[in-house]
Every structure is written in structure tokens, then in C-alpha cells.
C-alpha positions as a printed NumPy array, in Angstrom:
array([[ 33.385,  22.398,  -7.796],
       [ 31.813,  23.   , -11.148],
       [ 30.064,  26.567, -11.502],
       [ 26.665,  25.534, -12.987],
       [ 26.214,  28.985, -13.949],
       [ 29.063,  29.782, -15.905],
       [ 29.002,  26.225, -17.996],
       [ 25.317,  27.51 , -18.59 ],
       [ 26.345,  31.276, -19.471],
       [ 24.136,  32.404, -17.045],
       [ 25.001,  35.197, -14.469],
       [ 24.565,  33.943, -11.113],
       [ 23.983,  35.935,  -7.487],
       [ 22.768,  32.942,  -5.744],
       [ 25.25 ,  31.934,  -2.726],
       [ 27.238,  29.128,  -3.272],
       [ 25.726,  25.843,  -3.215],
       [ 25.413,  22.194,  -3.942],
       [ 22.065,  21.238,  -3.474],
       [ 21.347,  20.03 ,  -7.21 ],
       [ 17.272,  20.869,  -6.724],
       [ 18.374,  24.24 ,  -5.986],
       [ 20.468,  25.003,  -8.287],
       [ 18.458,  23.353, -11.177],
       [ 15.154,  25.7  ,  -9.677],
       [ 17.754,  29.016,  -9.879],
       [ 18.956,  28.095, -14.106],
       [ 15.478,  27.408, -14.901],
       [ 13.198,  29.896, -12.887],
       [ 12.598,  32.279, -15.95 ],
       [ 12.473,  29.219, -18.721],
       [  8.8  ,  27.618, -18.76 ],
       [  9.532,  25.579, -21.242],
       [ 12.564,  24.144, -19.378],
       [  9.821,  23.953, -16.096],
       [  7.043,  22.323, -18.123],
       [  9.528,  19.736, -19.243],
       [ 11.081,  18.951, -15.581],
       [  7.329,  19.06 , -14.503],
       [  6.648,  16.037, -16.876],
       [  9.715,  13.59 , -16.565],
       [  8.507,  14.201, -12.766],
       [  5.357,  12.927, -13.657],
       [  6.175,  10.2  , -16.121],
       [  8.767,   8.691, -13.138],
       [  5.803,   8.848, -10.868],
       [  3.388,   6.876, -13.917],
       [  6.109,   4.624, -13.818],
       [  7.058,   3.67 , -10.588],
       [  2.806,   3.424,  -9.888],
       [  2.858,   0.858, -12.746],
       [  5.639,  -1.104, -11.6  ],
       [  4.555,  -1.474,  -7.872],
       [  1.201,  -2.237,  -9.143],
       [  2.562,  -5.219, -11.264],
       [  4.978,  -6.353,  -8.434],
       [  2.134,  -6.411,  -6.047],
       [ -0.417,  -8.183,  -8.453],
       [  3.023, -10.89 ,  -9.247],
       [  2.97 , -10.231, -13.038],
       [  5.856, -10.53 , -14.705],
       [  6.925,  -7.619, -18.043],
       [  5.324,  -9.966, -20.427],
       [  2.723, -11.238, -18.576],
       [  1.097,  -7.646, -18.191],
       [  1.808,  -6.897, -21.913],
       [  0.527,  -9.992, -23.462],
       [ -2.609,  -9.035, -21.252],
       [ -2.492,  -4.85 , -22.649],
       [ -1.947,  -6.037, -25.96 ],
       [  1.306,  -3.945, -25.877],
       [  5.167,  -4.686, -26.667],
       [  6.624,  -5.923, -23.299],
       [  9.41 ,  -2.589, -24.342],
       [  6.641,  -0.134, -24.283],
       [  5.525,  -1.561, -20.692],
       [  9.255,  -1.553, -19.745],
       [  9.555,   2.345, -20.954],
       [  6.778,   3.25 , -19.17 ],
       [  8.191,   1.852, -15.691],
       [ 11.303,   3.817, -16.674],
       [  9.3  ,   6.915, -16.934],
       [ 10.438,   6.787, -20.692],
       [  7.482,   6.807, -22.63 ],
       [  5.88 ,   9.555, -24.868],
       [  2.285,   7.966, -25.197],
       [ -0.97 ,   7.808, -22.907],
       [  0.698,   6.22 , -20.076],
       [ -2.744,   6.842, -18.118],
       [ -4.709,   5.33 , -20.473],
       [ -2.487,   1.899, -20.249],
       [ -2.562,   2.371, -16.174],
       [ -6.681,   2.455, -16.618],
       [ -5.839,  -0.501, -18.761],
       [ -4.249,  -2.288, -16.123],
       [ -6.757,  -1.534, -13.087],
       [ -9.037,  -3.456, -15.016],
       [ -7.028,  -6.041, -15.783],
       [ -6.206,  -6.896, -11.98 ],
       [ -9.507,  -5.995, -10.85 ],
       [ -8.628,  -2.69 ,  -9.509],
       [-10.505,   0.517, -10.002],
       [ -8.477,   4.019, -10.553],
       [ -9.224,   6.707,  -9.018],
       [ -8.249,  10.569,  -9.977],
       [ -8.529,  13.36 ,  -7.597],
       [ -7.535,  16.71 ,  -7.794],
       [ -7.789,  18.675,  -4.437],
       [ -6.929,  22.406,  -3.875],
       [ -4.558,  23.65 ,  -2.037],
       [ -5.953,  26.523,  -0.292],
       [ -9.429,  25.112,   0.594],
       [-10.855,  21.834,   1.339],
       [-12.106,  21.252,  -2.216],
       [-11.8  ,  18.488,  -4.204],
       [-12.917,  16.708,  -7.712],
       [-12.615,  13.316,  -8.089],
       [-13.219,  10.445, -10.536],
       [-13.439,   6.968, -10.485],
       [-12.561,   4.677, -13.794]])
């Protein structure tokens, strides 16, 4: 077994294990900048996997939903992947339109029963 820590020149006290989430939480639980940028491939994956099971369900083909965004079919394909640097929310609102959907955007706490939501 490979030890994570050492390749990584980090000093670890955590027991031994191979549970990848845990070990990639212990290397980067004192790097935000390392956090911030596992917090957004997380998010882009989710964008993209969204935008693909919206497509599949609405029977559109790559370049049947670009030609209709007005986008590269390799930008649309990127964005499935979770691969793409641009507003991928912007081209999701994009698409709810274009198959007659609506989007909606909530954002509920955690402690309480509050929410805020929007509708596009």
C-alpha cells in the first residue's frame, strides 16, 4: 500500500486506512484552496450529470441541444463531463427554456426550517 502521506511530504497520525474520501479530507483539511477546488469539480460533476439526464430524458441528441444553445456541441459535451470553466448555470437556464422546463434554485438551512428560493 502506497503511504499518501509520505508521497505528499506530509506527517501523518491518522490510523491506517484506505478509504480514498478519507484520506483525501486528512491531506487537505488545512489547504482551502485545495477544499474550494474539490468543492467545485464536485459541483461542476453534479452541473453535468443534471444536464445530461435532462437531455436524455427530453431525447436530444449532443448536437441537437447545441444547435438549439447556439453553443459548440464540445462545450455541451465538457459541461456533461463536469469539464467546463464557463457559466454552466446560465446554459442549464438556457436549456429549461428550451424544453419547456422551468429551474428552480433553493437554498435551505441546515439548522432551521428556512429556505430561499427562486424560480427562472
Amino acid at each position: 500500500m502506497v503511504n499518501l502521506a509520505a508521497v505528499f511530504g506530509v506527517e501523518s497520525t491518522m490510523k491506517t486506512t484506505t478509504d480514498a474520501v478519507k484520506i483525501i479530507q486528512n491531506l487537505v483539511k488545512d489547504d482551502r484552496e485545495m477544499q474550494q477546488t474539490i468543492a467545485k469539480a464536485y459541483l461542476n460533476a453534479k452541473l453535468g450529470q443534471l444536464i445530461y439526464d435532462t437531455r436524455q430524458q427530453a431525447g436530444l441528441t449532443h448536437k441537437q441541444l447545441a444547435d438549439a444553445l447556439g453553443i459548440e456541441k464540445s462545450i455541451l459535451e465538457d459541461l456533461e463531463k463536469g469539464d467546463y470553466d464557463g457559466d454552466g448555470l446560465i446554459i442549464l437556464q438556457e436549456i429549461a427554456k428550451i424544453i419547456n422546463y422551468s429551474l428552480k434554485i433553493e437554498l435551505s438551512s441546515n439548522e432551521s426550517d428556512t429556505s430561499l428560493e427562486i424560480t427562472v
